[in-house]
N, C-alpha and C positions, 0 to 999 in steps of 0.2 A: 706270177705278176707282181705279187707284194716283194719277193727278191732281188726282181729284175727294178723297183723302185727306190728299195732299200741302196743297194749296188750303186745307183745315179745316186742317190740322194751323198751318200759317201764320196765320190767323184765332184760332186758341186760343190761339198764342203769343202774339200780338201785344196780345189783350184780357186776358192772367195778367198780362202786363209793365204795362197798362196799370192795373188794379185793383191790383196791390201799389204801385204808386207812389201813388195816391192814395188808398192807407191813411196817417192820421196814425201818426205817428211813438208808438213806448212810452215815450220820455226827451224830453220836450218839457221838459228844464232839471233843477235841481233839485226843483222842483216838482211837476214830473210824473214825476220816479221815483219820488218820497215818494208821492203821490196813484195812480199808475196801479200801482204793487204793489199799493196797498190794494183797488183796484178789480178786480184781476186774481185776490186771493187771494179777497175774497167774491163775484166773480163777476158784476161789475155792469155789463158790456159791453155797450151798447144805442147803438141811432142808427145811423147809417153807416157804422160802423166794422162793426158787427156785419154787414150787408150786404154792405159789401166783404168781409168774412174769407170768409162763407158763397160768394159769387159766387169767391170765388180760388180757396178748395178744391176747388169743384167743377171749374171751371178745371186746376186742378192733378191733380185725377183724369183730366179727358179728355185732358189731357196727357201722361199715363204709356199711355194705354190707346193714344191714338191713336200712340204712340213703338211701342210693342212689335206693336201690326198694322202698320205700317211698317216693322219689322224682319224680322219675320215675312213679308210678301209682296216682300224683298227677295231671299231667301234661296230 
């Protein structure tokens, strides 16, 4: 059981690491910080970007949950 958690927990890490790195950047220049606040403040975030956030935070939740049962069946 604890290997078969270990194993995922390695696999979530490895696909969080991979999904934030191939989120585009929020300062792609001066351009893109003038443009990506504008887009940030009314909300216009579509396309891959929005995929990759949704896919990371879920990511990033299984990450906290799978850390603290691995904590927990350590102890």
């Amino acid at each position: 059981m604890h290997t078969i958690l270990v194993v995922l927990y390695v696999i979530v890490c490895i696909s969080l690491i991979a999904t934030v790195l191939l989120q585009s950047g929020k300062s792609a220049g001066l351009s893109g910080s003038i443009a990506g606040g504008a887009q940030s403040l009314f909300g216009k975030k579509k396309g891959m970007d929005d995929l990759l956030g949704r896919i990371s935070t879920g990511l990033a939740v299984g990450f906290m949950a799978l850390a603290i049962v691995l904590t927990i069946l350590a102890s």
